[in-house]
C-alpha positions as CSV (number, residue, x, y, z in Angstrom):
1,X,-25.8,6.1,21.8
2,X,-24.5,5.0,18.7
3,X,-25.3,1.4,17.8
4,X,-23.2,0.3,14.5
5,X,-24.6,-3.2,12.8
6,X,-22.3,-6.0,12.3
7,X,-21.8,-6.8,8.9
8,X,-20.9,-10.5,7.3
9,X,-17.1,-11.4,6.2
10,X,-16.9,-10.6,2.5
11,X,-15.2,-13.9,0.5
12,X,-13.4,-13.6,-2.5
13,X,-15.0,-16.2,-5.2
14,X,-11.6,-18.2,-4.4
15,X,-12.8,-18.5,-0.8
16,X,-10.0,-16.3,0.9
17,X,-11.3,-13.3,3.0
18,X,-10.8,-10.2,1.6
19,X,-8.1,-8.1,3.3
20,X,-8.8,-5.1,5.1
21,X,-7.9,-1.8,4.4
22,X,-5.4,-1.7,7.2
23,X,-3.4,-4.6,5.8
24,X,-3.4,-3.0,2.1
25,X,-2.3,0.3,3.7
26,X,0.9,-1.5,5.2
27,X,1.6,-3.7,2.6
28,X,1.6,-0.3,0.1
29,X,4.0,1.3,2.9
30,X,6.0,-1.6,2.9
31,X,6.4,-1.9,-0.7
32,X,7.0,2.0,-1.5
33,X,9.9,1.4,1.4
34,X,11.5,-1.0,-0.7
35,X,11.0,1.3,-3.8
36,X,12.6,4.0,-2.5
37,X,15.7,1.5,-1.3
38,X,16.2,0.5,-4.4
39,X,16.1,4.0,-6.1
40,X,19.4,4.8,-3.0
41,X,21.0,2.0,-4.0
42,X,20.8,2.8,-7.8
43,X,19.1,0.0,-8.9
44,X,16.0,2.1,-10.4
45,X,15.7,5.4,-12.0
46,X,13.7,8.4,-10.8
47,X,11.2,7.5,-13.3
48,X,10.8,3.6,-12.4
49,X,10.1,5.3,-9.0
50,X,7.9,7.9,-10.1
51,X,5.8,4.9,-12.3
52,X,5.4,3.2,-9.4
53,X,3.3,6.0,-7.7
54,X,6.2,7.2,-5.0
55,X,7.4,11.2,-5.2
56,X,9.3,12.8,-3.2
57,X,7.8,15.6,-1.7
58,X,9.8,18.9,-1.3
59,X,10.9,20.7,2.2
60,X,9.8,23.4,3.1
């Protein structure tokens, strides 16, 4: 049986809780969405995309 120990909460020094990894993933996915909208629309270049960490990956 595997028997995992409960760790504490982790506080920031501001006293908010630090977010889990789950929320960071979704807020990343949520902003690369709204990256790549913006790079349809014409509002940013390839390379305002591409500095903001989102490439476009190449079928196969």
């Amino acid at each position: 049986m595997n028997k995992t120990a409960n760790a504490p909460v982790v506080e920031a020094a501001n006293g908010a809780k630090k977010e889990d990894r789950l929320a960071r993933f979704i807020e990343k996915v949520l902003a690369d969405k709204e990256s790549v909208e913006l790079y349809y629309n014409g509002k940013i270049t390839r390379e305002e995309l591409y500095a903001r960490g989102v490439r476009f990956a190449k079928a196969v």
